[in-house]
C-alpha beads as a LAMMPS data file, in Angstrom:
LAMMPS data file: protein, C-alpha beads

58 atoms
57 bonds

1 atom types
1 bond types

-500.0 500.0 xlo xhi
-500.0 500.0 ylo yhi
-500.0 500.0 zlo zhi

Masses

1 110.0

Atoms # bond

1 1 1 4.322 -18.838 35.677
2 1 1 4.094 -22.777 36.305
3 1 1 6.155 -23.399 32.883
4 1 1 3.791 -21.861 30.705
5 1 1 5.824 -18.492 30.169
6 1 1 7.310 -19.987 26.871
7 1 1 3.395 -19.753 25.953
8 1 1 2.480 -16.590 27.691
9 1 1 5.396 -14.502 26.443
10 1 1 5.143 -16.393 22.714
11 1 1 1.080 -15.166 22.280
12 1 1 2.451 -11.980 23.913
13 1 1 4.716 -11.750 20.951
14 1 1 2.450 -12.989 18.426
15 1 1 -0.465 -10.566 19.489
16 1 1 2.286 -7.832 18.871
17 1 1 3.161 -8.628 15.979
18 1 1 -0.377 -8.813 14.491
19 1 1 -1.139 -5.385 15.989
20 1 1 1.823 -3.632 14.372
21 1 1 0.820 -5.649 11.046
22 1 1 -2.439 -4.211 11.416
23 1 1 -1.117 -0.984 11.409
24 1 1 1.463 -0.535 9.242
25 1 1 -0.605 -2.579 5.693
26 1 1 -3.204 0.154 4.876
27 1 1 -0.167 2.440 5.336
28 1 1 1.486 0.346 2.568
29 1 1 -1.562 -0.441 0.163
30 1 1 -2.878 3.595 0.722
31 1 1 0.980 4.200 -0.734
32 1 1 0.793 1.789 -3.123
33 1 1 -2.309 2.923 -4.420
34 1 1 -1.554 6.281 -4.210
35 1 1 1.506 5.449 -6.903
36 1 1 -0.879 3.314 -9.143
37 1 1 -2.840 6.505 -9.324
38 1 1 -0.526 8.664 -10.323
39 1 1 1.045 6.026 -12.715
40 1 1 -2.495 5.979 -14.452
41 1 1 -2.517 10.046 -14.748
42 1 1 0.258 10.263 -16.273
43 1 1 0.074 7.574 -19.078
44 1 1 -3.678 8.891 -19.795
45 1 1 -2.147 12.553 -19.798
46 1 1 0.289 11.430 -21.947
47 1 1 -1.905 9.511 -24.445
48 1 1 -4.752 12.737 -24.618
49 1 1 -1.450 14.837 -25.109
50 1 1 -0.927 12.832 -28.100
51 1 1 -4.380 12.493 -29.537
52 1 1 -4.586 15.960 -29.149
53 1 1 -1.855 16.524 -30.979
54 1 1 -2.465 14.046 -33.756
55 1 1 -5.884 15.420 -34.817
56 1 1 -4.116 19.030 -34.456
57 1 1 -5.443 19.820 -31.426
58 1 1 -3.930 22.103 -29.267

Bonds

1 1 1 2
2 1 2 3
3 1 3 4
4 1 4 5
5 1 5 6
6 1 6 7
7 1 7 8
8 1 8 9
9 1 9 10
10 1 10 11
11 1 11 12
12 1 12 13
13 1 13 14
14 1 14 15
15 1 15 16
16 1 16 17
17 1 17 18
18 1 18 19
19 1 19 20
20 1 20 21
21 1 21 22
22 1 22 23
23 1 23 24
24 1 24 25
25 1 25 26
26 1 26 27
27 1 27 28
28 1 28 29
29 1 29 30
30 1 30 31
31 1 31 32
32 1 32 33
33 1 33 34
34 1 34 35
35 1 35 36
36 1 36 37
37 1 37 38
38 1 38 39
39 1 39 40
40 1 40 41
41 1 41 42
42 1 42 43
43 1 43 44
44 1 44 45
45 1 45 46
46 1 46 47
47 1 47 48
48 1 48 49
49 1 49 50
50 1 50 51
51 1 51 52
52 1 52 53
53 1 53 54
54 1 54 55
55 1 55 56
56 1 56 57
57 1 57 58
Protein backbone atom coordinates (compact mmCIF):
# COMPACT_ATOMS: atom_id res chain seq x y z
CA UNK A 1 0.00 0.00 0.00
CA UNK A 2 2.89 2.70 -0.54
CA UNK A 3 3.12 3.20 3.47
CA UNK A 4 -0.23 4.32 3.92
CA UNK A 5 -1.64 0.92 5.40
CA UNK A 6 -1.09 2.33 9.01
CA UNK A 7 -3.90 4.84 7.59
CA UNK A 8 -5.94 2.48 5.55
CA UNK A 9 -6.23 -0.27 8.15
CA UNK A 10 -6.58 2.62 11.16
CA UNK A 11 -9.98 4.32 9.23
CA UNK A 12 -10.75 0.63 8.54
CA UNK A 13 -10.82 0.23 12.25
CA UNK A 14 -12.30 3.40 13.13
CA UNK A 15 -15.26 3.01 10.56
CA UNK A 16 -15.84 -0.34 12.52
CA UNK A 17 -15.96 0.79 15.43
CA UNK A 18 -18.50 3.58 14.71
CA UNK A 19 -20.73 1.04 12.95
CA UNK A 20 -20.91 -1.37 15.88
CA UNK A 21 -21.44 1.91 18.15
CA UNK A 22 -24.19 2.69 15.99
CA UNK A 23 -25.70 -0.39 16.64
CA UNK A 24 -25.41 -1.44 19.86
CA UNK A 25 -26.63 2.57 21.72
CA UNK A 26 -30.40 2.48 20.88
CA UNK A 27 -30.05 -1.12 22.12
CA UNK A 28 -28.76 0.41 25.39
CA UNK A 29 -30.97 3.69 25.72
CA UNK A 30 -34.34 1.39 24.41
CA UNK A 31 -33.12 -0.79 27.75
CA UNK A 32 -32.52 1.93 29.70
CA UNK A 33 -35.65 3.45 29.02
CA UNK A 34 -37.49 0.54 29.17
CA UNK A 35 -36.24 0.31 33.13
CA UNK A 36 -37.04 4.09 33.73
CA UNK A 37 -40.50 3.05 32.70
CA UNK A 38 -41.08 0.51 34.75
CA UNK A 39 -39.30 2.35 37.69
CA UNK A 40 -42.04 5.14 37.17
CA UNK A 41 -45.03 2.37 37.29
CA UNK A 42 -44.20 1.13 40.09
CA UNK A 43 -43.58 4.20 42.39
CA UNK A 44 -46.97 5.77 40.87
CA UNK A 45 -48.66 2.25 41.62
CA UNK A 46 -47.34 2.41 44.79
CA UNK A 47 -48.30 6.01 45.70
CA UNK A 48 -52.29 5.47 44.17
CA UNK A 49 -52.05 2.20 46.35
CA UNK A 50 -51.57 4.43 49.19
CA UNK A 51 -53.92 7.26 48.47
CA UNK A 52 -56.32 4.78 47.94
CA UNK A 53 -55.88 3.43 50.96
CA UNK A 54 -55.64 6.60 53.00
CA UNK A 55 -59.03 8.05 51.94
CA UNK A 56 -60.39 4.30 52.52
CA UNK A 57 -60.47 3.39 49.24
CA UNK A 58 -60.30 0.06 48.22
Amino acid sequence: MGGDAAFVWGSYGVFALFIVWNLLQPMRERRRLLRLLKARRVRDEARNSSINTAYGGE
